[in-house]
N, C-alpha and C positions, 0 to 999 in steps of 0.2 A: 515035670517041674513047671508047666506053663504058668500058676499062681507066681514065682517067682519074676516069672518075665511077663503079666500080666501088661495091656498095652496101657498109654496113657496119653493125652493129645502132647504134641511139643509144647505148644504154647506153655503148659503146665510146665513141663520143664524148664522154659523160658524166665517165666515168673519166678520159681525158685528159686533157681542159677542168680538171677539179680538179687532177689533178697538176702541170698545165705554170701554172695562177694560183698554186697553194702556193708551185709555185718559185719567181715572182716575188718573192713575198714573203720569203721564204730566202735569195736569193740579194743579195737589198738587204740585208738584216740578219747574213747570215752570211758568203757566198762573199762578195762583193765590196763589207762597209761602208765601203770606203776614197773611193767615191766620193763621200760627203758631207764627204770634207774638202775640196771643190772648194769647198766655198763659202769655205771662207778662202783660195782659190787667188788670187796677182792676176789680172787680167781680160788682164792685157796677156801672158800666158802661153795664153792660150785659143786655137787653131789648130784652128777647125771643120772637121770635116771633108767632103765636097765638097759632100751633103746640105741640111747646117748651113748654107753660103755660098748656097746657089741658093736655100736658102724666103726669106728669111733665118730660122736663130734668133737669140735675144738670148745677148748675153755671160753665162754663169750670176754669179750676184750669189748671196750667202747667204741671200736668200728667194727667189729662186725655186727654188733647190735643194735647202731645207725644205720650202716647199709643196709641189713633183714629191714627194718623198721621203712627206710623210705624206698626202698624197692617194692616189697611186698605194696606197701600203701599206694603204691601208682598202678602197680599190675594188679590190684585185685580191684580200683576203680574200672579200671581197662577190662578185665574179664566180665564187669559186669554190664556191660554193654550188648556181649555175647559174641565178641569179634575173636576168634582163632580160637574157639572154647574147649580146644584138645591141649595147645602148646599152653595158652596163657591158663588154664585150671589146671595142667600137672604144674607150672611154677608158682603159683597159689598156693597150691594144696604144699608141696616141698616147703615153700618160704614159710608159711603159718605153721606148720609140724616143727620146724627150726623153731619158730618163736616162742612154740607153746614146749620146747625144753629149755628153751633158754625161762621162761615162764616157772616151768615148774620145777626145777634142779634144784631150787634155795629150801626146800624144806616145805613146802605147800605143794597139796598135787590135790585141782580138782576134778571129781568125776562127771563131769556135766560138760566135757567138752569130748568125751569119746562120740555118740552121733554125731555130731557136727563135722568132727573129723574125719570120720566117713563119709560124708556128705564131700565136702571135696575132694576127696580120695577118686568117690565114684561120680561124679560130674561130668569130667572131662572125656567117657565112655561114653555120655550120652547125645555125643556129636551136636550138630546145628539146631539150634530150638529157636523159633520167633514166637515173638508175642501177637497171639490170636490164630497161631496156624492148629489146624484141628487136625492135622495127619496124625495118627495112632502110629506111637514109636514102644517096642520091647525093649528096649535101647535104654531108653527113659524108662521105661516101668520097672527094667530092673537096676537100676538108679534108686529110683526112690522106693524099692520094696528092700533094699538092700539097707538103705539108711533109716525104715522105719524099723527093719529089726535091730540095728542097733539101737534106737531110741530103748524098745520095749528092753532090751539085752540093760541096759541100764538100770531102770526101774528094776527085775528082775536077779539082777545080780548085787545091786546094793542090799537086797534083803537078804539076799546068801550072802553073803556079808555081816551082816549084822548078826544074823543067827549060826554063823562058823565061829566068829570069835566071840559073840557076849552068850551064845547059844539063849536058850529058853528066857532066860535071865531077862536081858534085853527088852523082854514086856514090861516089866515090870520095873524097870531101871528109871536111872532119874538123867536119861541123857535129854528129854526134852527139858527138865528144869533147870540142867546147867547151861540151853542153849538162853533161855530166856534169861536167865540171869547176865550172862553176856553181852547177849543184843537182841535183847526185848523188846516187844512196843507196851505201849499202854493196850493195846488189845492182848496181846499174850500175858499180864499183868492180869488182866481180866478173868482169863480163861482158866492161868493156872489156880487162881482162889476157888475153881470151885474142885470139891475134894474129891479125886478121883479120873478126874477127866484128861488130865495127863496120861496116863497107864492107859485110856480109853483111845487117846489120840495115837498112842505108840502101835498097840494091836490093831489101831486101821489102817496107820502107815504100811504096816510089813504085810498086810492083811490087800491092799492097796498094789505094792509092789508087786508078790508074788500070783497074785492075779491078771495083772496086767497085760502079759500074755492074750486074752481070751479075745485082746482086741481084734484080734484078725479071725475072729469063730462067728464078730456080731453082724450081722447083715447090712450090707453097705448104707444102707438109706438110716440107720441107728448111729453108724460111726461117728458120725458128726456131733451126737450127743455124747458119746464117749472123749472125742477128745477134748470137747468142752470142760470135762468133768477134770479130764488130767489139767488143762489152765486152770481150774478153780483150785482144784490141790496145790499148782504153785504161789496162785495169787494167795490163798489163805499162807502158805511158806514164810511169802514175802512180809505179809502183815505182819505177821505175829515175831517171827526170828531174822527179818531184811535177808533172806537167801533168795537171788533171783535164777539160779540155774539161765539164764538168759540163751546161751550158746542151746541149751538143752531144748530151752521152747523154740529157737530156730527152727532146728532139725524135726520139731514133733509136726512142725508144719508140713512136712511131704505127708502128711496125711489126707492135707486139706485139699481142695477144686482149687488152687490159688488161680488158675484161670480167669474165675470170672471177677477176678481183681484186679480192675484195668484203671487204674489211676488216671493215666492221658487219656483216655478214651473219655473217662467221665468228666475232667476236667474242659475237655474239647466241647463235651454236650452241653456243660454249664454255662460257657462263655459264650456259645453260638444263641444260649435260648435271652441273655442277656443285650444280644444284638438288638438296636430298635428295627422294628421291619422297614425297607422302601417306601417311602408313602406313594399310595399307588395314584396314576390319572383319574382325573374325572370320567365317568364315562361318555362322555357326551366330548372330550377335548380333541379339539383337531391337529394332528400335527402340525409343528412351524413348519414344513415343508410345504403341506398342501395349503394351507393358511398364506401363506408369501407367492403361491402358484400363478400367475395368469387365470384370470376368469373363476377364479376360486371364490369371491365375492358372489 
């Protein structure tokens, strides 16, 4: 199994570990502040999901869905620093798994946050990472070979999905027409006038999905153009029906070198080349020392 535990530099660990806790925090205060209005939800609307029933959790109540909300939200700034990244990513990964049943119990449950979830699951395994250290960690590789299969496990299982319950059907179905009709853009307004290309779009999705897979068959130096391709298939999502899967494109990033994505670094080079230089001496100047000297005249 060493493809599983394949090495990977820390730093790469590093970089992700900060982006996938930032987002923690973004995605409570940005993407998705609706879930803190569960605290004024009644309780008799709560429908755990299967999880939820088997630990048990408690019915959320408006503190404890204050406390998950500003605890998590200080400790997952604090994990992404990268300081105790064992203690502070298992209370991470625990507090955001609370959130996202306190999230998902009311009757909406989306599938674009299983990678992600994993991703903090297995973080905390990949011990101390700095940003720029080039030691090769198994630790970290299998971190992020663990959270890319779940990505792919996504894509892949939403088409067994789709073809379990609508079976064959499903090509041919008008579930892209009702999404548009919902929350359409004027580009998907576009796309559906022309006749047929719906049914064309559906067969590339599942077509799309259960290929997906093959990502890890393509040769490393191509990869890059592959996951390219998975962004383009969310951003064309996002135009046409506003689905951003967002938490999903986090996680798709353990694909990427996020290494050589050194923000402070670049910003450091920016503002040093912005420096005006020393103006330098004449050549010909004498110091005031020798200049002020005896018999220096």
């Amino acid at each position: 199994m060493k493809w599983l535990f394949e090495p990977v530099p820390r730093s790469r660990i590093a970089a992700f570990r900060t982006l996938v806790y930032l987002f923690v925090a973004a995605d409570m205060v940005i993407f998705t502040p609706w879930v803190r209005a569960h605290a004024d939800t009644p309780g008799s609307l709560y429908r755990p999901l299967l999880i939820g029933r088997l630990l048990p959790l408690p019915t959320p109540t408006a503190l404890i869905v204050h406390t998950v909300f500003w605890v998590l939200l200080v400790l997952t700034l604090l994990a992404a620093t990268g300081r105790a990244p064992r203690l502070l990513g298992w209370a991470v990964f625990l507090l955001y798994f609370e959130w996202m049943i306190i999230a998902m119990s009311y009757g909406k449950v989306d599938h674009d946050r299983f990678g992600f979830l994993v991703a903090l699951a297995v973080l905390p395994t990949a011990g101390r990472a700095r940003h720029g250290d080039r030691t090769l960690s198994e630790a970290g590789g299998w971190a992020l070979r663990v959270t890319q299969i779940a990505v792919i496990c996504t894509y892949f299982l939403a088409a067994w999905a789709k073809l379990r319950i609508g079976g064959p059907h499903w090509f041919t179905s008008s579930v892209l027409a009702q999404a548009i009709i919902r929350r359409g853009t004027p580009l998907a307004d576009v796309i559906a006038s022309v006749p047929g290309l719906l049914i064309v779009s559906q067969i590339g999705i599942i077509s799309f999905e259960l290929l997906s897979p093959l990502i890890f068959a393509v040769p490393r130096r191509l990869r890059g153009w592959v996951v390219a391709f998975f962004y383009t298939f969310h951003l064309m999502t996002f135009a046409t029906i506003t689905i951003s899967f967002m938490p999903h494109l986090i996680a798709l990033t353990s694909f990427l070198p996020l290494e050589r994505v050194r923000p402070i670094v670049w910003a450091r080079r920016r503002f040093s080349a912005d420096e005006p230089p020393a103006d330098p001496e004449p050549a010909n100047a004498v110091p005031t020392e020798a200049a002020a000297a005896p018999g220096s005249a």
